[in-house]
Backbone as numpy.savetxt, mean C-alpha at the origin, in Angstrom:
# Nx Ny Nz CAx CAy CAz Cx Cy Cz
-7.52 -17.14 1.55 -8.36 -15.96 1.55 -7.48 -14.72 1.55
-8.12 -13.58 0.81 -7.23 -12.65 0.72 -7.70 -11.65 1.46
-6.63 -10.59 2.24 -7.02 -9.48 3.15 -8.09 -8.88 2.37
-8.90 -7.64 2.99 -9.81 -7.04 2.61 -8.93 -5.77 2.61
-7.63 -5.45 2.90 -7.01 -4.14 2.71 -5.65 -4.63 2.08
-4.78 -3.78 1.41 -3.71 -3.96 0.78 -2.98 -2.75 0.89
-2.07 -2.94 0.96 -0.86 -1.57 1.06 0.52 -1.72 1.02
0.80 -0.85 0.52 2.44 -1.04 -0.53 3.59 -0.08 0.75
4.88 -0.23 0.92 5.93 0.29 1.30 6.53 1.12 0.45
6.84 2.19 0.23 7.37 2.92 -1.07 8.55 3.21 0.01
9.86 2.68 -1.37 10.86 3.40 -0.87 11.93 3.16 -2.27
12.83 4.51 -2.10 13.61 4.54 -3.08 14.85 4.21 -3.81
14.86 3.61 -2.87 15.86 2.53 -3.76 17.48 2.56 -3.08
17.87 4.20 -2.62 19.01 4.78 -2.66 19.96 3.92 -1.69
21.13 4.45 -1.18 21.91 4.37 -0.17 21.35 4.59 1.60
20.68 5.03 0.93 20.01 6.18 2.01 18.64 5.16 2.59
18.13 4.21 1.97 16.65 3.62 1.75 15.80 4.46 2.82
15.11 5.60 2.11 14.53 6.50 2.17 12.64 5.80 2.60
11.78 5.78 2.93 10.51 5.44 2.59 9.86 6.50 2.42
8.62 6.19 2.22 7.65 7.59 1.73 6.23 6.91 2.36
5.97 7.63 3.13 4.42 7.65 3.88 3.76 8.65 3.87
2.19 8.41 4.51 1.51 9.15 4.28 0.79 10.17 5.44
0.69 10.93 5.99 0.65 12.19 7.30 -1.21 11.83 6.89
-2.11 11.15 7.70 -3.33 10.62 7.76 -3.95 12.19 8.17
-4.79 12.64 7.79 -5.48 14.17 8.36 -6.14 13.70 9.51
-6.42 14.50 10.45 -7.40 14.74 11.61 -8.80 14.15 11.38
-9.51 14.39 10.02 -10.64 13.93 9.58 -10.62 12.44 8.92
-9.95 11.67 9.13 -9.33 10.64 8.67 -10.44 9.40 9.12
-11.03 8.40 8.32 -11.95 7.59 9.25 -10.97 6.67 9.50
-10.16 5.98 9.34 -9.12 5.21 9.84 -7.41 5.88 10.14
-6.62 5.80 11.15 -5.21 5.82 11.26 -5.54 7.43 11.50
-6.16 8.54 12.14 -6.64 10.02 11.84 -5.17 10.60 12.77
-4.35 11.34 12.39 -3.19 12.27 12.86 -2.07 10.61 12.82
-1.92 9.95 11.93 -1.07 9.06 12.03 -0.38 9.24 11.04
1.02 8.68 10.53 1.65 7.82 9.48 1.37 7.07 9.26
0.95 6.23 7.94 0.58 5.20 7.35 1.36 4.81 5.78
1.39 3.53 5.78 1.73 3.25 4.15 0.44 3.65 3.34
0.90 3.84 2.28 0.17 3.59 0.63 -1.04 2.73 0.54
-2.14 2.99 0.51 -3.39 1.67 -0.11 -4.54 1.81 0.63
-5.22 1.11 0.55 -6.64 0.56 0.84 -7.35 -0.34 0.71
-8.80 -0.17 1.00 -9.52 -1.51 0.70 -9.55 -1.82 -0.48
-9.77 -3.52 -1.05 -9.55 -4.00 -2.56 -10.96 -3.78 -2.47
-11.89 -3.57 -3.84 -12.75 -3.82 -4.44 -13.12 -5.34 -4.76
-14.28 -5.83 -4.69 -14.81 -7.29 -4.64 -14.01 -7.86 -5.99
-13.42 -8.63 -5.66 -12.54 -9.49 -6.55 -11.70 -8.98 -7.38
-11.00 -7.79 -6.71 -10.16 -7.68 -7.32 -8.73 -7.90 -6.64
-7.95 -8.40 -7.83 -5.92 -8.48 -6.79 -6.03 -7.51 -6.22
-4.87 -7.93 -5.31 -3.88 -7.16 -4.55 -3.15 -5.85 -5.36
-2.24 -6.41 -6.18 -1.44 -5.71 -7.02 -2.11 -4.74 -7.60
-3.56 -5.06 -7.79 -4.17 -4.26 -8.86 -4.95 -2.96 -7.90
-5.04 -3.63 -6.76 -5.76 -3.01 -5.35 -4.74 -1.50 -5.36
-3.39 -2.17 -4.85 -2.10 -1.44 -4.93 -1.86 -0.21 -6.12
-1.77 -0.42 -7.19 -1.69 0.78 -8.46 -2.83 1.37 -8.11
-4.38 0.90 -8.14 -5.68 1.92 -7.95 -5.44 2.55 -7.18
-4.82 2.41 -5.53 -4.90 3.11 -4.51 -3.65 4.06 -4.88
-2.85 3.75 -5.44 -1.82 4.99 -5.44 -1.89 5.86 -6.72
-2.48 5.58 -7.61 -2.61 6.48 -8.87 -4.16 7.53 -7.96
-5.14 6.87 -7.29 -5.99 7.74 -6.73 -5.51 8.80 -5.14
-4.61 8.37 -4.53 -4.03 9.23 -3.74 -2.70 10.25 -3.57
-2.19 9.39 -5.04 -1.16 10.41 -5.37 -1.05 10.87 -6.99
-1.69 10.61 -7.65 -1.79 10.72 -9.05 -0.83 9.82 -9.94
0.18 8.67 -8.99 1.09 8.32 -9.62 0.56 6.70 -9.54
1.10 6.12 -10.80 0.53 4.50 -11.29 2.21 3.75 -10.94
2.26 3.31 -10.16 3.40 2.11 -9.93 3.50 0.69 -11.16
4.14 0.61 -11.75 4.05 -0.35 -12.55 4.21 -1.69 -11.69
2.88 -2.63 -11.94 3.27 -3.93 -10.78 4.24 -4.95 -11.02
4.91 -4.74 -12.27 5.86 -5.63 -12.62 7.03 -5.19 -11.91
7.19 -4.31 -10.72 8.51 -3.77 -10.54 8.31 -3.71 -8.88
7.22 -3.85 -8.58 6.90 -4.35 -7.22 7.36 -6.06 -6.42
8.02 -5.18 -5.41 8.34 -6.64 -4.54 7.28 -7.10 -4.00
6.88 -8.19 -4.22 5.03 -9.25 -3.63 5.69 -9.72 -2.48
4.88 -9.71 -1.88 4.69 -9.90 -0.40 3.40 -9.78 -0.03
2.87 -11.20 0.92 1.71 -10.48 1.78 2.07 -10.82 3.82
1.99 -10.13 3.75 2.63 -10.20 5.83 1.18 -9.57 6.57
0.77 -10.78 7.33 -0.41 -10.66 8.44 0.18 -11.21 9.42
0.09 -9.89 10.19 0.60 -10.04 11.91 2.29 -10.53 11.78
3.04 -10.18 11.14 4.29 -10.24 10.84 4.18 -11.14 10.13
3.67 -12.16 9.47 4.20 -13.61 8.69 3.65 -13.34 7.37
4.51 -13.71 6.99 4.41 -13.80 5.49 3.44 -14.75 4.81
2.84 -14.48 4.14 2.10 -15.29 3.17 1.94 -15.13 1.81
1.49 -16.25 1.22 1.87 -15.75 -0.32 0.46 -15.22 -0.61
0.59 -14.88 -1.96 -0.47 -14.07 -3.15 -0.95 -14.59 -4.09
């Protein structure tokens, strides 16, 4: 069974391994004055991966190509596959 939320780690690659999160507003219905990763809930049958690009082309205007994404799924620290 697959989570009902999905969310990506963005980070850049460098020397530095930089991440990039997101400052949650005050009006926030989940995580409200928090840091959070990238994503959201999937839509009824849809992937992960695909969950992943929708949620970040709609919160940041930018489309992640999923062929360049590291897969991973981790509930409660453990890994599971996709």
């Amino acid at each position: 069974m697959l989570p009902p939320y999905c969310c990506v780690i963005l980070r850049d690659g460098s020397q530095t391994e930089r991440i990039f999160v997101e400052q949650r507003g005050a009006d926030a219905d989940v995580a409200a004055n928090t840091l959070t990763c990238w994503g959201g809930k999937r839509e009824p049958r849809e992937a992960p991966l695909t969950c992943i690009v929708r949620e970040c082309t709609e919160e940041m205007g930018w489309a992640p190509h999923a062929d360049t994404l590291e897969r991973g799924c981790f509930v409660a620290g453990v890994r599971r596959g996709l």
